[in-house]
Structures are given as C-alpha cells and as structure tokens.
N, C-alpha and C positions, 0 to 999 in steps of 0.2 A: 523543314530542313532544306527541302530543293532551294524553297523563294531566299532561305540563307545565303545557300551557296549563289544563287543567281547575285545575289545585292552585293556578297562581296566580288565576284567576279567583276561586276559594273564598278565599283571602285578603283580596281584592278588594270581597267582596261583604262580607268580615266586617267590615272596615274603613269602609263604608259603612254598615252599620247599627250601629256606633258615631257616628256621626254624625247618626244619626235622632235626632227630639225623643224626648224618655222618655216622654213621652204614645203615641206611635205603638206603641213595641215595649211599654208595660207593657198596652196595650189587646189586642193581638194575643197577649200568652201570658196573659190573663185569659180569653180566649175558651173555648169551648166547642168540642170537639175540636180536631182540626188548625188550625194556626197558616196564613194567606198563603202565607209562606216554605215550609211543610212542605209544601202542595199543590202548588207553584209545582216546587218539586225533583223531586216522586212526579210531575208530570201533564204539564210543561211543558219544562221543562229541558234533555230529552233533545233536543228541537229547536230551542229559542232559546239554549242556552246559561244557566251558570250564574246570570251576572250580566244574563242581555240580550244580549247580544253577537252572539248568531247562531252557526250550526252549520253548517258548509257543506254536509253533505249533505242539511239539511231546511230550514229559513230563515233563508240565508245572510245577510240585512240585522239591522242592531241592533233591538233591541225597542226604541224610540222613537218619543215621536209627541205630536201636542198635545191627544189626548184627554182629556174629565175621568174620573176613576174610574167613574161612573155608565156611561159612553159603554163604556168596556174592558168592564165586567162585563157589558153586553148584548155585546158579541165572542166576549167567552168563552162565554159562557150557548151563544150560537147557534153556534159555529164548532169551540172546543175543548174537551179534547183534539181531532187531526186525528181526523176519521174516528169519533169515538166524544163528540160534544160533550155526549153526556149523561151521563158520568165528572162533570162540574163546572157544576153549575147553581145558583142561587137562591143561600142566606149563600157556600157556597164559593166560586164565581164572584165575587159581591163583596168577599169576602177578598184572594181572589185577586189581583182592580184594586185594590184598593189598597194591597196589598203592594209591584205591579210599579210604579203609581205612583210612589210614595213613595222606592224604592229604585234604579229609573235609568229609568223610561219618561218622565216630565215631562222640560220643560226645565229646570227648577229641580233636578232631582237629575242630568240631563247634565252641568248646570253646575258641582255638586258634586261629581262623579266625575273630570271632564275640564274642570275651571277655565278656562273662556274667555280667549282672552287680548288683550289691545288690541297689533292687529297694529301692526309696522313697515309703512307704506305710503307712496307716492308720492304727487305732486299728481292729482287725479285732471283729465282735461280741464278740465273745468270752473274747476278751482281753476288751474291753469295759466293758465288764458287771463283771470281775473280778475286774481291775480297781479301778473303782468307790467303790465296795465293800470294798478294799481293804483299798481302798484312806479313805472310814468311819470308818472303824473296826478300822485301824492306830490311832486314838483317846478313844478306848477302850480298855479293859483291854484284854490281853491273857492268851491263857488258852492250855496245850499241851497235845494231845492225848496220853494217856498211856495204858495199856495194860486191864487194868479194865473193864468187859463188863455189862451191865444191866443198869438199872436205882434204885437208892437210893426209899426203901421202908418203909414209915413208918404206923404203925395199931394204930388208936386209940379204946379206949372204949366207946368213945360217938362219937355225927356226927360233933362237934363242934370245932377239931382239937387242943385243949390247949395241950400245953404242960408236963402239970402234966396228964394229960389222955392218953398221947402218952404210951403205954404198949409194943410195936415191931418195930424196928429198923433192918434195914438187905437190903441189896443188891440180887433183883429179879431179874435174866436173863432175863426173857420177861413177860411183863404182859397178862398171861391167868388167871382166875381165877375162877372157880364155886363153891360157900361153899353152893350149895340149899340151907337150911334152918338153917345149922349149922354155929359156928364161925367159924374165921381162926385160932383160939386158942382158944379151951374150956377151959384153966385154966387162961386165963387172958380177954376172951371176950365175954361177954354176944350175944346170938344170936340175939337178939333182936333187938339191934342198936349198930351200931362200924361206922368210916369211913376208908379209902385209903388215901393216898396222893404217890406220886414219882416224884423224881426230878432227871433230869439228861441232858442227852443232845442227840440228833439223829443227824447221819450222811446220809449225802444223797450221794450215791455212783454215783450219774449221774446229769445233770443235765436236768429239765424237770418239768412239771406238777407231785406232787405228790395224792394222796387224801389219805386222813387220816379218820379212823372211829373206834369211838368207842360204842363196844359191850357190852351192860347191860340192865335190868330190871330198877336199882335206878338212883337215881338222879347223873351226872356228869359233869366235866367241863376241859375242856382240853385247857392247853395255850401251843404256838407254837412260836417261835422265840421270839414274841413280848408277855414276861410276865405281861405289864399292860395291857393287851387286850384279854380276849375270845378267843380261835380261833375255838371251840365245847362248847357250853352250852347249857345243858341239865339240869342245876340244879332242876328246876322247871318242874316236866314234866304234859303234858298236855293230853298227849296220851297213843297208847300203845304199840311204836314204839320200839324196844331194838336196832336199830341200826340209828347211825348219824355220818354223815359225812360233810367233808368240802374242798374242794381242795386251794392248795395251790405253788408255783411257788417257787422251791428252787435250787441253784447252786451246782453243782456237788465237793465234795473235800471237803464239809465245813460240820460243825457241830452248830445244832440249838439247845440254850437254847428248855427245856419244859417242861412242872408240868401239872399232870394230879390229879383229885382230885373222888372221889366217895364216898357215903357212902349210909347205910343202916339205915332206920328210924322206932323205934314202932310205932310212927303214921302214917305211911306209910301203900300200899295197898299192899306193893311185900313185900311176905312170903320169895323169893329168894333173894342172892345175889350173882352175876356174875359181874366179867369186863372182859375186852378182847379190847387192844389196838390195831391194825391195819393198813395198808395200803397197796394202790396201788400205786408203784412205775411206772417210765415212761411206761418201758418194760416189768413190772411184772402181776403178778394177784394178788388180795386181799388176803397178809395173813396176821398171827402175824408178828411184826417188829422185825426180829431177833435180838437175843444176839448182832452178831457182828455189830451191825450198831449204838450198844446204847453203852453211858458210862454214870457212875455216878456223872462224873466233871460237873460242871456249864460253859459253852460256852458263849460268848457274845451275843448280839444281830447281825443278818447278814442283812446290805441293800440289796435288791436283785429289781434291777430292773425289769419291766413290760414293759415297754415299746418297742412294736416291731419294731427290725431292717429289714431291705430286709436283705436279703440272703448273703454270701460273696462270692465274685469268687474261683471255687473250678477247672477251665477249663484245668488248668496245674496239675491236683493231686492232690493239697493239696489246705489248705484252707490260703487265703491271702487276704491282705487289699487294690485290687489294685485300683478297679473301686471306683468312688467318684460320687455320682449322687442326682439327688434332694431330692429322698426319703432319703438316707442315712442322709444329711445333715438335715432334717426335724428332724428325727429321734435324730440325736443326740441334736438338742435343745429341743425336748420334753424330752428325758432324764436328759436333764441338768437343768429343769423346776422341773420333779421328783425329781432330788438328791436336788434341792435348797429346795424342800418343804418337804422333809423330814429331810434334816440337821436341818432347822429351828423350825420344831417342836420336836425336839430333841437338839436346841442348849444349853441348859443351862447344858445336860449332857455332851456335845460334846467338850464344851468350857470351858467345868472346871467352870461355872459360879457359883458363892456363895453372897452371901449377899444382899446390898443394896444400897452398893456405886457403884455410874454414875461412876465416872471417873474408878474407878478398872474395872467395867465392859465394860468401852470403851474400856481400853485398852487391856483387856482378847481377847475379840471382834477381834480387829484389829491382835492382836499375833495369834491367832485362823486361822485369812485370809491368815496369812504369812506363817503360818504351812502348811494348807490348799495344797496354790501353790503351793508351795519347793516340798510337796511332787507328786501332782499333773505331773508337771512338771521335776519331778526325776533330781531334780538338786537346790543348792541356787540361791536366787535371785537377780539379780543386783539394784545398787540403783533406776536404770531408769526403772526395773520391776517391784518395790517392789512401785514405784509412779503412775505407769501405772496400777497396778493389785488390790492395796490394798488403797493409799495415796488419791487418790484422790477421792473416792467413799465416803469416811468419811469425806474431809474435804467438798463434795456438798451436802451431806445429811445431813439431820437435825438429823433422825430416825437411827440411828445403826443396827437397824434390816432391813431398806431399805440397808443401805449402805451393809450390810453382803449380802444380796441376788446378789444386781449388782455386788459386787466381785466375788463371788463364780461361777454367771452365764458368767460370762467373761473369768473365770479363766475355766471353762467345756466347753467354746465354743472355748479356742484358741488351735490353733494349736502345741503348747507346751506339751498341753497335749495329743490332739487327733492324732497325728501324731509320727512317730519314729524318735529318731534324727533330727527333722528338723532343716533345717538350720547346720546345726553340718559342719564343715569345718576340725577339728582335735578334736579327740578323746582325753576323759581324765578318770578319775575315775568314774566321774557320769554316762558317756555313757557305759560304763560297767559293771557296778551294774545296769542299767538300760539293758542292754541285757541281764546280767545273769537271773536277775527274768523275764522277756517277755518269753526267753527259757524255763525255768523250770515250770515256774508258770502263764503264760499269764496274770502276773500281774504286780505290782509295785515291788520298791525292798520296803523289812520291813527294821525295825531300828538298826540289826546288817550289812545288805549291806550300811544303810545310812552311820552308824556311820565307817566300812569301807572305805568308799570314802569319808568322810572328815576328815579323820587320812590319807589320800594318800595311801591306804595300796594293792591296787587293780591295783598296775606293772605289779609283775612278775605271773606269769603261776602259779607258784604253792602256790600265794596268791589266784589269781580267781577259782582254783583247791579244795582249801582246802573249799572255801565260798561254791562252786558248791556240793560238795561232804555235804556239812550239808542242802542245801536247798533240796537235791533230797529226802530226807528221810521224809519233808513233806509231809503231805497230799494232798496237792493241784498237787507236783510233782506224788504225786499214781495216783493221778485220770486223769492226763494229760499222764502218761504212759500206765494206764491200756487202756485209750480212744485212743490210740494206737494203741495196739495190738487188738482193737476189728475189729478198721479202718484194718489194716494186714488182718485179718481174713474175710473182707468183711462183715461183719457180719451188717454192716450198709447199706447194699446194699441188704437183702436179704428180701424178699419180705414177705409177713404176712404165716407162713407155716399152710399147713390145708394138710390132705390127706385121698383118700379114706376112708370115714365112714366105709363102707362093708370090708374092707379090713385090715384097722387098729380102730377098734372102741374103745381100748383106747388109742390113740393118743389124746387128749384133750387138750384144751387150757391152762389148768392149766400143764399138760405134757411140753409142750413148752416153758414154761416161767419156768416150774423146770429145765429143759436142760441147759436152758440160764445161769441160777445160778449157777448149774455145770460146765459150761465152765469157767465163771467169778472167778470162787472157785478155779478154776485150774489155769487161770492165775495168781490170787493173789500169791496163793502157791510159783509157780514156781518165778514169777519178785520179790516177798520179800523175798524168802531164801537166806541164806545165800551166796548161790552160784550164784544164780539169773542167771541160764545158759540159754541162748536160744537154745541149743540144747535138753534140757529137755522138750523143748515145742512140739517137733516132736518124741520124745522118749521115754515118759512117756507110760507105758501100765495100767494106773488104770484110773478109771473114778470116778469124786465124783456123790454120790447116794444118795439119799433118798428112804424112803419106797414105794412110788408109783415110781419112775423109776427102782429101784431094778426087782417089780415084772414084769415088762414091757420089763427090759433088761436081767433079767436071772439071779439076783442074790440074793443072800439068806441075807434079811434082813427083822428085823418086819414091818410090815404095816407102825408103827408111828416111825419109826427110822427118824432123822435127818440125813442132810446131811455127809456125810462118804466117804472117797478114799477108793473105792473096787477095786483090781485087777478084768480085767475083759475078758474073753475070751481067757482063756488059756494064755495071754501073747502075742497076736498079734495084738492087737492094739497099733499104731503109737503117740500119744499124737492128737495135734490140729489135726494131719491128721485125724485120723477115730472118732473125738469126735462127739457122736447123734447129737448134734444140729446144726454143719455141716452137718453133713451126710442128714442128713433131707435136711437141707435147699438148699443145692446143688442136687436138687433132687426133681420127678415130685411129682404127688399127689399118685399114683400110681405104679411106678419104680423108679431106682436109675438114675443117670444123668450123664456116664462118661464124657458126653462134658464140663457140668456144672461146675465137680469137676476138669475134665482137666484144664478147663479156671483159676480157682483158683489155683492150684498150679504154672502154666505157669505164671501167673500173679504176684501175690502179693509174693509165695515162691522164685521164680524163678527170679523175674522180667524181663519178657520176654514179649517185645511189641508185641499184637498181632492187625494185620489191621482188619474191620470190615469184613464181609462176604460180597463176592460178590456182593450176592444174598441172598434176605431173603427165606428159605427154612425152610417150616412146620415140625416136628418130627413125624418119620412115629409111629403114632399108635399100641400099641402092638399086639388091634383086628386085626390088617390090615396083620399082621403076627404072629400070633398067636403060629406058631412052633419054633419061634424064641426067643432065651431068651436077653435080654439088651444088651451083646457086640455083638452077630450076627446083632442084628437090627442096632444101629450104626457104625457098620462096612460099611454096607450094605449103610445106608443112605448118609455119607459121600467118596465113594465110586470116585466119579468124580471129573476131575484132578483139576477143582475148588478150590474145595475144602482140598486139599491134601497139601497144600503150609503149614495151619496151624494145618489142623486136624492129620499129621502126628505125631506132638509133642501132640495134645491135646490128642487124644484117647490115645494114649501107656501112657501117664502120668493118666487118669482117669481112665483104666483099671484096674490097681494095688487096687482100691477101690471096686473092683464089688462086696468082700466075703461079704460089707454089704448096705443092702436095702435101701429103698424110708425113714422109719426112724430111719437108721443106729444098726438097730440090725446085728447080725454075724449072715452070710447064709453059707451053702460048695455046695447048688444047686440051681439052677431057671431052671424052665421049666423041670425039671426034667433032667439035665444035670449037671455036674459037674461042679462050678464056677473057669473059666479060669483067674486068676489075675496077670498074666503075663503081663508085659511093658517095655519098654526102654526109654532113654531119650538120644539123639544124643548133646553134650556140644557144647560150641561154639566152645572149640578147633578142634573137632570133633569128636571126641573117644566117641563110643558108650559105653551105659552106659544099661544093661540088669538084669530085676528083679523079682522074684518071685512073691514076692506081698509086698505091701506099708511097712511090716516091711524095705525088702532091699533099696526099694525110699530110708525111711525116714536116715537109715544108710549111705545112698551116700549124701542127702541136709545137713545132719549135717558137714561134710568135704567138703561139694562143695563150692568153691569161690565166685561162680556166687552166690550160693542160702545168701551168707554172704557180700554181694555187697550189694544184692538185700534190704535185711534187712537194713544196715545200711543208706544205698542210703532216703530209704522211711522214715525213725526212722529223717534222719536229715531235709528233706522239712516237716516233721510234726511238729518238735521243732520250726525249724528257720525262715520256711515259706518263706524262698528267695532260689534260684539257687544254689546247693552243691558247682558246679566249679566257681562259681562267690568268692569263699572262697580260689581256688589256683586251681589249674589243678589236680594236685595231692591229692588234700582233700579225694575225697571219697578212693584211696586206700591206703592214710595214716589210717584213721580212719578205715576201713576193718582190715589192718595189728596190729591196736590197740585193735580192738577187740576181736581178734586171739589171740593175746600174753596175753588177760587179760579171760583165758578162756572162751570167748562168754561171760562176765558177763555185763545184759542191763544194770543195775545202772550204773556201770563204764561207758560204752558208752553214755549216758544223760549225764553223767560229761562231759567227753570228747569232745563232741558235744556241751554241753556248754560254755568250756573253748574257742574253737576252733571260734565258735561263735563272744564271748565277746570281744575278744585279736584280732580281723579285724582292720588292720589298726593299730595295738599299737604299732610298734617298735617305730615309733619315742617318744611315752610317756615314754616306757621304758629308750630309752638313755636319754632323758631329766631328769628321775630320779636319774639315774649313776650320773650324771654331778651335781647335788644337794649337798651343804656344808654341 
C-alpha cells in the first residue's frame, strides 16, 4: 500500500510540474549541479512525502503554508535535513524553497493541485435574518436615508395633541429636555400644561439587543418599530420612578419607525417637566440617542426575527453556511413558524387587502403567495413551482388563511430559499442579482436587481458594475463594510477591557464605550469620504474626542463638547495603528502588550499566519522585574530559541507601539528610561524593512503589497464567504492590482469583489446574449 501511494504521488508531482511556467523548470535544469526537485527527493522526501503530502511516521501534516521562498530557505538553511541541517545550506537551501514553493507549498500551487471549489452552502444567520426581513419589507413602502438628522418636533398648548393647539413645529437633534417649571415657549405656552410629540425614525448601527429608556417626571409613551403597539408606557404613572425602559432586538443597517409622546398636566402632581430619550446599544453604555443615528423620515415597519440559531462555522476565518445539523434545521422551522405568524397577522396590510369581496381577496391571496416565492427564491416561478408552492394549498383548503400559512411555510422551509443556488447547473440573470445582493447586502436582491433580471440586463460586467456601484452606497452595504473593518481590527475578539483602578481610575466603562464611538466615527469618516482610501486608515494623526476623553487624553476641549476630530500628539499617531481603544485592548490591565499588538498587525495588517506556541508560557510579571520597563521584559521573556521562529517578527512589529501605554495615552518614558520604539519587519521577499516608531511602519504598510494582499484577501472571504482562488488562481492579485490603480478606494473594491463574485461562471451567458436577435 505505501509503494501505492508513493507511485501515484510520483505521478502526481509529474503532472504538476508540467504545469509550471517554462521559465521555472528551464531555470532549475540550467543550474549548476543538483536541481530543487533532485535535493528536495535525496534530503527531504523521506519525511514530507513526495509531493508534500506528509509521512506518517515523521511529519504527518502537508508541507504547506504562506511562507515566501526567502522565509522557507532560512527553515531549511536552520532546521533541515532533521538532525543534520547542515546537508542543505546556502544556493541549495534556496533551490530547495523554491522548488517546494512553486510546486505545492504556496497557496497558489495548493490551488493548482486541489482546485478550490465554491462550496454548496446555506444562508448563513446572518443572511437568514436579513432575508426574511427583507423578503417582508419587499411588500412595504420605502423610504431613503438622506442627510436630515433628528426627529420631527411638535409643542402643543394643551396635553390633548389637536391640531389647532399644535403652537411649535421644528426639527430636534436629540431629545434632552428640562423646562423645571417653565414652558418651552413663554409667549405661546402656558407653564401649566403643554404636551411633546416626535416623530421620526432610529438607526441601529449594529446589530444586537438594544434597550431603550425614557427619562421624565410626567406622563409618557414611547412606540418602536411597531406604531400600533407601546413599546414604553408610562402615560398613567403610578409611582415615582422618572426612568423606564424596555429592551428590544433590532438588525444592524436598518432604520425603525418611532413616536414618542409626553406631556405636562395642571392636574398633575410634577411641578417639572423633563424628557430625555435614551439608550443602550449592543456595545455601548446608556446615553442620549445621538443626532446621527435619528432622521425625521418615517421608515417602514422592520420584521426582525428572535428566534435563535446555533452558531455558524467561522473555522476557516470567516463566517459561512457549511455545517447543516439538527439544531440549524429546527431552528429554521421555528423561524419559518415566526415569519408565518407574523405575516398573517399583518396580512391584510401585506397583501394589499381591501374590501369585502371573497373572490378579490382569494385572488390578492394567492398573487401575494406567488410574489411571496419569486422573491423568496430570487428567481420566477415555473408552472410546476407555482402548482407545487402556491396551486395546490388553495385548491385543498377550504380557509385562505390556512392555505397562505402552508404556502408561505413550504415556501421558508425549501431549499430554494434556504440554500444558494441550489441545484443551479448554468448561470443566468437571476443567480446574479441573487450574488450581487448576498455580497453587498447578506440579503435578497430589491426591485431594481429584480426588475434588472427580468429586462435581461445583468450580461456584461459593466451592467453588474453599474447595479453594484448604487447598491454599495446603501445602508445595509455601510453596515456590512463598517462590520468589516471592525472584524480587521479584531476588535471582535477583544476581551471586556478594565485596567488597573490605582493606576488608571478614570478609565471607566463609560471611557471604553466612548473609545469604541471614536473608533467607529473614524471608520465612518474615512470608508464614506469621498476618497474612501484605506491608507487613511493607518495614516490619519487625529482622534475623534469628546469632552471626557479630551481630558483623559490631553486635549483641550469643554467638559460637555461632543464628539470632534482633534489632532492629537503632536502628529504622531498612526491612524487604526495607535487608536486608545486598540491600544487599550491590545494591552494588559496594567502595561502595554507588544506581543499583543505584534500579533495584530502580523495578523489581520500583514496577514501573516502565525503557528500556536509551543508552549503555553505565563507573562513574566512586572513585580517579578521591577527594574525592567515593557520591551526589556518581553525581550527577555521571549528570549528562547522556541520562541524566536515567531516572536522575531512579533516583538520588532509591537515595539514600534511602546511611546503609548496600557490605555493608549502618548508616554516618551517607562520605568524611568527613555521609550525605545524602534522595529523592523523582514518582507517575504526578504529586504529588511527598519523603523523609528509606528509613524515609519505605518508609511511602509501603506505601500507594502503584502499589507494590500492582506486586506483585500480578508475584505473578499467576508463578502463572498467561499475560497478567493476557487474564483481563478489569479483573483486575489487581480483584485490587489485593482485596488492599487483605483487609489486604495474600499467602495470601489466591495464593487469589484462584487462584480468578480456575481460574473463566476457567466461567460457562457454572455455569449448566449451576443447570439440573441
């Protein structure tokens, strides 16, 4: 069986170096003695296997990995042969790398050997719960975010809200209000008694548990998504509570109707009148619901599902819909239970229904189920689905309303909808308006992609190009970009930050979640300018501020100032590099973390695999060296040869950070020594790369390849959620060299990655369109 598998492997490998460029093999049997391949067999083989593959009795894992040749030939040089690494040093050793390069150690020749392939997959949560929304909303009215911030305010002169009492009209940025005992207008409102009302819409910037509360003495009443229902009543008060809250489960991108109402009564006991609208977002703490999160447009109603899924495989980096298990499928018919029971008691707004005629409303009914699918299933129906999905539920039920439920619940349990492309054998207009919106939107397409693909108009590239380029500019594409670059940032990985009380005692939870805002403010800025550069995001030296992180970080601003872009620290901070709520969170409770913040740039900047440690080994204590300041002690700690494989790249890359602490304030000492923030970074090519401090980093990642590989690499498994090279071998440094030529701009790249996406598999639709009379 071995000598089996050996002879096909020899096959294996020959068949792959007919596939090398002719430059590679006529350069390696031009050389001067032994060939790569011929040392690679004498010196190596015997343990990794012919092709790579691995030997069970000596290293059983594939020779694979994202090394560059330069990187392998110091491996080899130091490590092999086992036991004897000085068999293969100096030209051989580099022969060697790029022999195993070339021929299956890269991912580019993995991908050649074992052709990636764009898995069958599932909705993953996310697209589920978008979906479904989307698939309800599709039957309501829309409504488009424009630049208008606040909520619509109206003052009456009594509590009784008529219309001829209405006295003040105007648009409030945020609802704060205290008039103690006076009006809100002495010359048109008695102190005595007036009421509130505001109407507008709230954005939820994430998606998550929100709670909402409002702050007052009088009587109030707050509606939420759903304006025939309460979601805060307070009108009647019993007690002597001034604060009520309510939590509430809302999807990230979307914007929710709400009317909030107050007033102040002479027969009433409160002498004051106060409101103050509020909440706690996923990540946040309890404040006023800013300006930017409100508008004065009226928004639809949003379905937003509750029902919990399991988790989605995230094993490979990203998140995707592979594993299919019994919770999942539970899961999805309790949801599909939800949406039936909420469509139905919303049918007669859902369904356009009016009047009193059976037969009009049978057939609204049934048109409703056909809309329903088509869109469901991001495609029309055939006559044999439109009898299977819709025909025959109405002609076995007596009831209409039975027949709409078994429709609707067949039509959320098939695999048409729950699935991608299933079944799809050749590509047409529908599966491409169905990728563009999954990409941009983890949702459906709306009814300019519909109306797109059934005008045939979604061919050529710069038909799916132009549709991609107006979907990005939604809301749902911000809040899928901005969920992005948070993911980049690790920011989702980073554990609940608290630090030394004694040490930093205003550091506060409300600090951290003002941090978080600032970062988020910063991202917005920079991905919707106009320029939307990602090198602005490592480049930028301002930080947005508020009055409590102002005084915390050294800058001159009032107490109650709002958030504000303050230059900060003379001009030497890095953008994402040195932003506080990094710096913090890469970083102990008590010191800064160069391994921490190493492992972050090596990682997500850089995208640089790095293997686990050895050995799990404790962080030596600062007590424990007390005359040591942060990079002495990690020096120190990491010090054995262990260790040195990754901590070489990690420490010189987290050094460059030491000028600022545990919560990213600018230090120039620790320990009473001058802060050393000097580092290098060795490229794959090999060319050392040496820097004063994280200003030079950040001026070498904005030109570095790797650091724009790295990006785009990650930017498209979070759109696509399948394998880059399952897309072409060449894909990711097309789209690299695209993003280059379109100055780093992300939007453009979400297009492109869109485009690049949707168009899998389209030539032959294209020439089929050519050929069209």
């Amino acid at each position: 069986m071995h000598q089996s598998v050996i002879g096909f492997s020899v096959c294996r490998l020959l068949a792959v170096l007919c596939l090398l460029p002719p430059m590679t093999v006529a350069v390696a049997a031009s050389e001067s003695g032994p060939s790569g391949e011929q040392l690679y067999r004498s010196l190596c083989a015997s343990c990794h296997g012919m092709t790579g593959q691995g030997v069970k009795e000596h290293y059983g894992a594939p020779l694979a990995g994202d090394k560059s040749v330069f990187e392998l030939a110091q491996v080899i040089e130091r490590t092999m042969p086992e036991g004897e690494p000085e068999k293969c040093t100096g030209d051989d050793a580099k022969k060697v790398a790029a022999y195993i390069h070339e021929a299956f150690y890269s991912p580019t020749a993995q991908a050649r050997i074992n052709p990636p392939r764009i898995e069958l997959s599932r909705l993953t949560v996310r697209q589920y719960r978008n979906s479904v929304a989307d698939l309800i909303g599709s039957f309501r009215f829309s409504t488009a975010w424009n630049d208008e911030r606040g909520l619509r305010g109206e003052y009456f002169k009594s509590r009784r809200f008529r219309p001829n009492e209405r006295v003040i009209e105007r648009v409030d940025p945020i609802v704060k209000f205290d008039f103690d005992e006076d009006s809100p207008d002495k010359e048109k409102i008695e102190p005595e008694e007036f009421a509130f009302r505001w109407n507008g819409s709230v954005l939820a910037p994430e998606t998550g548990d929100y709670e909402f509360v409002i702050r007052t003495e009088n009587g109030a009443r707050l509606w939420l998504n759903d304006l025939n229902q309460t979601f805060i009543d307070v009108w009647v008060k019993s007690g002597t509570d001034t604060e009520h809250r309510q939590s509430i489960k809302l999807i990230g991108g979307r914007v929710y109707p709400l009317r909030l109402e107050c007033f102040k009564s002479k027969e009433g006991k409160e002498k004051r009148a106060s409101i103050s609208l509020e909440w706690k977002p996923p990540h946040g703490v309890q404040e006023v619901i800013p300006a930017r999160y409100l508008t004065p447009q009226r928004f639809a109603e949003q379905f937003v599902i509750n029902t919990p899924f399991p988790p989605d495989d995230r094993s490979v980096g990203y998140e995707r819909g592979a594993a299919i298990s019994k919770e999942w499928d539970l899961a999805t018919t309790d949801a599909a239970i939800e949406t039936v029971a909420y469509v139905t008691a919303n049918l007669r707004e859902l369904a356009s229904l009016s009047g009193n005629d059976e037969q009009d409303r049978l057939r609204r009914l049934k048109e409703f189920c056909g809309r329903f699918a088509e869109r469901a299933f991001r495609r029309l129906l055939t006559d044999e689905q439109k009898q299977f999905f819709i025909d025959q539920h109405f002609n076995e039920a007596t009831d209409p309303d039975t027949s709409v439920k078994r429709s609707l619940l067949l039509i959320l349990k098939s695999p048409r909808f729950l699935f991608i492309e299933a079944g799809r054998e050749q590509i047409d207009d529908w599966d491409i308006a169905a990728r563009l919106s999954l990409t941009l939107w983890d949702s459906l397409p709306d009814s300019a992609l519909i109306k797109a693909a059934s005008a045939g108009q979604l061919h050529e590239p710069e038909q799916v190009r132009r549709e991609a380029e107006r979907m990005v500019s939604d809301l749902r594409c911000r809040s899928r970009i901005r969920d992005f670059f948070l993911q980049w940032l690790r920011v989702d990985q980073l554990p609940e930050i608290s630090k030394d009380s004694s040490l930093f005692p205003e550091f506060t939870p409300v600090v951290v979640a003002d941090l978080r805002t600032s970062l988020e403010l910063f991202l917005d800025e920079v991905l919707w300018s106009d320029a939307s550069d990602y090198r602005q995001l490592l480049l930028a030296d301002s930080v947005y501020l508020n009055g409590r992180l102002a005084k915390l970080y050294g800058a001159d601003l009032p107490a109650d100032a709002d958030f504000q872009k303050v230059p900060l620290d003379s001009g030497l901070r890095a953008g994402v590099l040195t932003h506080p709520y990094l710096m913090a969170g890469f970083a102990y409770t008590a010191t800064s973390s160069p391994i921490h913040r190493g492992v972050f740039i090596s990682r997500s900047i850089l995208g640089r695999a790095l293997r686990p440690p050895p050995e799990a080994v404790a962080p030596l204590a600062p007590d424990l060296a007390p005359e040591l300041n942060t990079r002495e002690r990690v020096i120190l700690q990491t010090k054995p040869e262990a260790c040195q494989s990754c901590h070489v790249m990690i420490n010189s890359l987290g050094f460059t950070l030491e000028h600022f602490d545990a919560i990213g304030r600018f230090r120039n000492e620790e320990k009473a020594k001058p802060i050393d923030s000097t580092g290098s970074y060795i490229t794959r090519t090999g060319d050392e790369k040496k820097f004063r401090d994280v200003k030079e980093l950040a001026g070498f990642l904005v030109q570095s390849p790797e650091a724009h590989s790295a990006v785009v690499e990650q930017f498209f498994h979070y759109l696509v959620r399948q394998p880059i090279r399952a897309y072409g071998l060449q894909t990711p440094e097309e789209l690299r060299d695209r993003f280059q030529q379109q100055n780093f701009h992300v939007r453009r790249l979400a297009v492109e990655i869109a485009v690049k996406a949707a168009l899998r598999g389209a030539t032959e639709l294209r020439t089929a369109s050519l050929s069209r009379p």
